[in-house]
N, C-alpha and C positions, 0 to 999 in steps of 0.2 A: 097557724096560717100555712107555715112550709108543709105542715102533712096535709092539710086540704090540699092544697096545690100539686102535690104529689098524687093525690088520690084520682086526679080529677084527669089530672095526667095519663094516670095509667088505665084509667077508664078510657078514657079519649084513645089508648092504645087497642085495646079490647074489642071497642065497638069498629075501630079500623079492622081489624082480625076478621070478628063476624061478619062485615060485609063482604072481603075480599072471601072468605071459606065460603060464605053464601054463592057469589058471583061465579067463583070458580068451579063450584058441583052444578051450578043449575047449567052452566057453559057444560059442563061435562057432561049433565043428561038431555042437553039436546033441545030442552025446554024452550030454552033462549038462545039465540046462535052467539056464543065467545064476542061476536065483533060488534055484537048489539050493549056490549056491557061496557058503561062511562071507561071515558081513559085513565079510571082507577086501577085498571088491572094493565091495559095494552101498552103505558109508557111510564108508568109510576108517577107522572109528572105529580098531580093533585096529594099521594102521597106523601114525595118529598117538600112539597111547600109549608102543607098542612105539620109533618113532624117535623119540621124543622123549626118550628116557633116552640115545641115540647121544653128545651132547657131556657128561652126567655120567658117559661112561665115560674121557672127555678129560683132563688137568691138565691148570688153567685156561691155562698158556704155551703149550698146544697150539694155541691159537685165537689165537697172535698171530705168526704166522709170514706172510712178506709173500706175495701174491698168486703160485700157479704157474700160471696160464693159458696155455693153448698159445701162438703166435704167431697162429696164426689160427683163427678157429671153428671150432668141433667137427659134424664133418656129424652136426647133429641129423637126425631126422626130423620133417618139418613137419605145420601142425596137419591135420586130415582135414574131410573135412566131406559128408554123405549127399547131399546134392542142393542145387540153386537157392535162392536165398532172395529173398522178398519183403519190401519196408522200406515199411512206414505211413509214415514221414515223412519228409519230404526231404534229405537229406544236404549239410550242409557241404560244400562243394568242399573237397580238402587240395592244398597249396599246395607249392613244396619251394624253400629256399635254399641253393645250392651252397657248400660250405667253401674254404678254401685248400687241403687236403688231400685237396679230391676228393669227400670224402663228403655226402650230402646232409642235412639235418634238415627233416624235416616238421613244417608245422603247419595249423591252422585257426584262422578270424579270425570275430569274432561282436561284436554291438554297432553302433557308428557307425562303419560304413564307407565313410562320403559327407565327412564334416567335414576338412578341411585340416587343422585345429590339432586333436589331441585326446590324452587321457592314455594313452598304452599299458600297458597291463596285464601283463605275463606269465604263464599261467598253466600249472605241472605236475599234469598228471593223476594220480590214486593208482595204488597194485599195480590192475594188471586193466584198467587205462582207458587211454587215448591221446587224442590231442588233440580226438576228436568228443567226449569227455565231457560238455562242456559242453551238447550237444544234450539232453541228460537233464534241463537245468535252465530249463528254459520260458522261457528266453532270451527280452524280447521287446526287439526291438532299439531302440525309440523310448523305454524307461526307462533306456538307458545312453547317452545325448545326451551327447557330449564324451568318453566315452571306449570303448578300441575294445582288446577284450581277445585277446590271441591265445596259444594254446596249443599248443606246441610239443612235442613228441613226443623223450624221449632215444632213444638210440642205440641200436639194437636192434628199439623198438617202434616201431608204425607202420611207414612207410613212410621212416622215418628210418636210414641207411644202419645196420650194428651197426659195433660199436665192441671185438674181441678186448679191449685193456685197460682198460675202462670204469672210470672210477672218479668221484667227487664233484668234483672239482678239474678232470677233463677235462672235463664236465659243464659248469663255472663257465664253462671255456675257450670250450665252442664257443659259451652263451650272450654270453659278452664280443661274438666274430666274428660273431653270426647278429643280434645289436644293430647293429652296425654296419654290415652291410649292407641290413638291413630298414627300421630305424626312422632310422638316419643317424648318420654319424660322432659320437661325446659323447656321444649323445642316453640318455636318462633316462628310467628306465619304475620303477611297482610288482613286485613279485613276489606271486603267489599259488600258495600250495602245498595240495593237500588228501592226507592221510593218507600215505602213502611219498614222495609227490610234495613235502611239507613239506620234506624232508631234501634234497630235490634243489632246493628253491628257497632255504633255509637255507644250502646251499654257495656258491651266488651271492651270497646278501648276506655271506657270509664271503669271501669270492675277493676280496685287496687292490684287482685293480687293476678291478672293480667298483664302488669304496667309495663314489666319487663318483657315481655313476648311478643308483643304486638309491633311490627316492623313498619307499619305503615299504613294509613286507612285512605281507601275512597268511597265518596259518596256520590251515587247520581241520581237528578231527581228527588233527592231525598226530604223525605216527610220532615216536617219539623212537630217543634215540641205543641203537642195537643191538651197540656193538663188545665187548662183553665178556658171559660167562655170567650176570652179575648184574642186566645191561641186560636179561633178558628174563620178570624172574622175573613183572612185573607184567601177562603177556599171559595170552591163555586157551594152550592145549593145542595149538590148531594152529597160533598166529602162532609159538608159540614151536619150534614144527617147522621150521615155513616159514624160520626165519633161521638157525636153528643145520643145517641142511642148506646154507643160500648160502654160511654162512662154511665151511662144510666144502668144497664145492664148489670157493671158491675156493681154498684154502692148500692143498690137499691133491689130486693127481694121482686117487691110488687111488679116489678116490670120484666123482670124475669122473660116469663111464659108469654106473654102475649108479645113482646119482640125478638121472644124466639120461635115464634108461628109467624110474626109477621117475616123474618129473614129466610122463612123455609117458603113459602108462597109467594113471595116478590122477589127472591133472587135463588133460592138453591133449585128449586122445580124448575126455572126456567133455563136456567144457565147447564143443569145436568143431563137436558133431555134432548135426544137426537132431535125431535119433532120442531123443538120450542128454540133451540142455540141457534138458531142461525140472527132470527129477529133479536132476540137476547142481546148478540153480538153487536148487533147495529145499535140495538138501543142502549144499551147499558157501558159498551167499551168502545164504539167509535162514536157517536153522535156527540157534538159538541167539542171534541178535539181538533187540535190546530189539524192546518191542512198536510205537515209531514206527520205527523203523527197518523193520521187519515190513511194515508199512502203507504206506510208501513203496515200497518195494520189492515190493508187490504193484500199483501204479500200470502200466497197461499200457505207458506212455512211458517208464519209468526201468527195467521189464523188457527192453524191448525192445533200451533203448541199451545194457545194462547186459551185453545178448547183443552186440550188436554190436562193441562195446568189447573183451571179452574176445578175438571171433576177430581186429580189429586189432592186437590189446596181442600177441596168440601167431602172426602170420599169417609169421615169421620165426623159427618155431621155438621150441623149450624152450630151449636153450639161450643166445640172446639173452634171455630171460627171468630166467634163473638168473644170467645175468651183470648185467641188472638189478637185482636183490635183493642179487648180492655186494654191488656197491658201496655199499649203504647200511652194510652194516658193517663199512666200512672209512673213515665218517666220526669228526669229533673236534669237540667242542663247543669253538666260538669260544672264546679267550681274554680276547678285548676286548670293550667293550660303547662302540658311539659311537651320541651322539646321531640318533635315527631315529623314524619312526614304525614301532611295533609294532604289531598286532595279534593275539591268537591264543584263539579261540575252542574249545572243547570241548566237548563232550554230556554232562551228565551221568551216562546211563544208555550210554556207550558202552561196547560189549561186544567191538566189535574193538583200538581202542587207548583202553584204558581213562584213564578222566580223572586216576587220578595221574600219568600220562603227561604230560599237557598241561600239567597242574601242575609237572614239573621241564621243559618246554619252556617254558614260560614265563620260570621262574625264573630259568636258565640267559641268556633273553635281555634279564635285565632290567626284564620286566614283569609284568602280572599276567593271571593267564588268563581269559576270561571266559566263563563258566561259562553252557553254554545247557539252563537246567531243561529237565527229561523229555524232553531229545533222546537218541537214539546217537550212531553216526558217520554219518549220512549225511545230516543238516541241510542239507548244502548244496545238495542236491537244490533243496530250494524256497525255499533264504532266498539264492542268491549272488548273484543280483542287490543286494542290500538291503544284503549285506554289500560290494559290491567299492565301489559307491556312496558306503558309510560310509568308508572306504578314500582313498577319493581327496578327498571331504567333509574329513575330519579333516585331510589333509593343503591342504586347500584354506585352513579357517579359519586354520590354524598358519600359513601366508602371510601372507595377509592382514592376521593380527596382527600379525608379522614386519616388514611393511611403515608399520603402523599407529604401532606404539609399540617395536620390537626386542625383542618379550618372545612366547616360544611359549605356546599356547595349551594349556590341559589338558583343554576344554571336548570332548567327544566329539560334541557336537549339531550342528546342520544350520550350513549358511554364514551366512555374515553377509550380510545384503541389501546391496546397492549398485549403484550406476550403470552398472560395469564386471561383469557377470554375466547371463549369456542365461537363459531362463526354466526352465534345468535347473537354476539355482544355481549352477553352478560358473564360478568368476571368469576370466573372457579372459584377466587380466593373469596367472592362475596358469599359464594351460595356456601362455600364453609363454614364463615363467621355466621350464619344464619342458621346452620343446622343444628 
């Protein structure tokens, strides 16, 4: 009966395929005008409702079958793109560090990049972003005196080599290698994760032989745990598409092909192409978002990245993408809870990964979520400065106390003034003990 169900499934994917390839070359030859074709193609609406019943035709043990990915990637087809493009702002140079295995990971460095001594930050970009992300966040580099955040790009996206069997745990791994060759043998950084990217900065601080190096983690917006049908009941309509397709994606051959056409026609065409982004934009990233979320995202600088971003995040195809996405659901919430600094911020009016969400990522870590009135998810646009600052701060005092009297501190406020601290507040003697 589960393979019936499956088959039936993946036809049902198939015949979606045909129609939309149909709709989209007859739109193309003119035949029929694009706006005359159902709002199968113009809003995905019909789509998303229709697959999103795909894993309640499942038993739940259908979704726990280990990963069948080829040996090596599937020749997608890559994203398109109508003509040239001009960029209003200056672009981050990306950078790339060689692995042992050959592959490279890309990233981009922002903050204080003159300081000998300073806090390395880690930072993963969400679904749809890569490591220029941060350019969306008005970044000015003399408010992050002493520490120097860099954004690293998994496997797949960017210009970061892909990765056939991508998962959270290889993930940890090649962060272990790309610490040690960038910042220096031991060496000790934060993690920052925002929305998908949580889950990918969360497997770091979960990855044993990281335990000792990780000085402090934040999460904002952050995705939670997607491994089962029940993990998703709390999203809207199309997060909860978007996952129960990766996990299909992965465990299952049959479905392969046909929602890796369906993700090349319903979002990588439209989101790559001068002609088609702007509607894309409205429909796919602001529609149905809170009202600050709205208003941010109608900012011409967080549009612009937000384009930009998108054709880095897919410029290696749909299917590094979709192998992306598997691997979040194919993590497992820690077991253990060691002494650490936490942090993990929410929106309250977040509409992509809604605030009970943060509230069992929290929980799950230990601590308590902190709840940011009348935000969405994408606060971080204009507070991540303020927040990575708080971040490194918190762990700064916690030292200092440490040193003071051997008792950590619970205090979330600014540093402690002293003799040993340059006019950004944070202590010489911390970014020592850290390097």
């Amino acid at each position: 009966m589960k393979h019936l169900l499956s088959r039936v499934a993946a036809c049902f994917l198939v015949l979606l395929t045909v129609i939309a390839d149909t709709a989209r070359d007859v739109g193309a030859a003119g035949v029929v005008p694009l706006s005359a074709v159902p709002t199968l193609l113009r809003s995905c609406r019909f789509e998303t409702q229709a697959l999103s019943l795909i894993p309640v035709f499942c038993p739940p043990g259908y979704w726990e079958g280990p990963p069948v990915f080829p040996a090596t990637l599937m020749a997608s087809v890559s994203p398109t793109r109508d003509g040239p493009l001009k960029r209003k702002v200056e672009e981050v140079p990306v950078k790339k560090v060689r692995l042992s295995d050959g592959r490279d990971l890309s990233y981009r460095e922002y903050g204080d990049l003159d300081s000998a001594e300073v806090f390395n930050v880690v930072y993963v970009s969400g679904n749809g972003g890569t490591s220029a992300e941060p350019q969306g966040f008005s970044i000015q580099n003399q408010d992050l005196h002493g520490i120097r955040v860099t954004a690293v790009d998994v496997p797949g996206i960017g210009e970061s080599t892909a990765k056939s069997n991508l998962t959270l745990e290889s993930w940890a791994q090649d962060i272990l290698e790309f610490a040690d060759l960038h910042f220096g043998k031991d060496s000790k950084f934060f993690l920052y994760g925002f929305s998908a990217g949580a889950r990918y900065a969360q497997a770091c601080d979960e990855y044993p032989p990281l335990e000792s190096r990780i000085l402090g983690v934040e999460l904002n917006g952050g995705l939670g745990p997607v491994n089962h049908l029940r993990d998703l009941w709390p999203y809207n309509l199309r997060m909860m598409l978007l996952y129960s397709l990766a996990r299909l994606y992965s465990r299952h051959s049959e479905f392969q092909t046909p929602i890796l056409r369906l993700a090349q026609i319903l979002w990588v065409d439209k989101v790559t192409s001068d002609e088609k982004f702007p509607e894309a934009y409205e429909t796919f990233i602001v529609r149905g978002q809170s009202s600050e979320d709205q208003r941010i995202l109608h900012k011409e600088n967080v549009r612009e990245s937000v384009m930009w971003n998108l054709r880095e995040n897919l410029k290696q195809g749909a299917d590094a993408w979709m192998r992306y996405m598997a691997a979040l659901t194919m993590s497992r919430p820690r077991s253990d809870i060691r002494p650490r600094i936490v942090i993990v911020r929410h929106g309250s009016e977040d509409k992509t990964v809604p605030f009970a969400v943060g509230e069992r990522v929290a929980r799950e870590l230990g601590v308590t979520v902190t709840r940011i009135e009348g935000q969405g998810h994408r606060f971080i646009f204009e507070q991540f400065t303020r927040n990575v600052r708080e971040l490194v701060e918190l762990y700064v005092a916690r030292t200092q106390d440490h040193l003071s009297d051997g008792l950590p501190s619970a205090d979330m406020g600014g540093v402690k003034p002293g003799s040993d601290s340059d006019e950004s507040g944070i202590s010489n003697q911390a970014l020592r003990m850290a390097a």
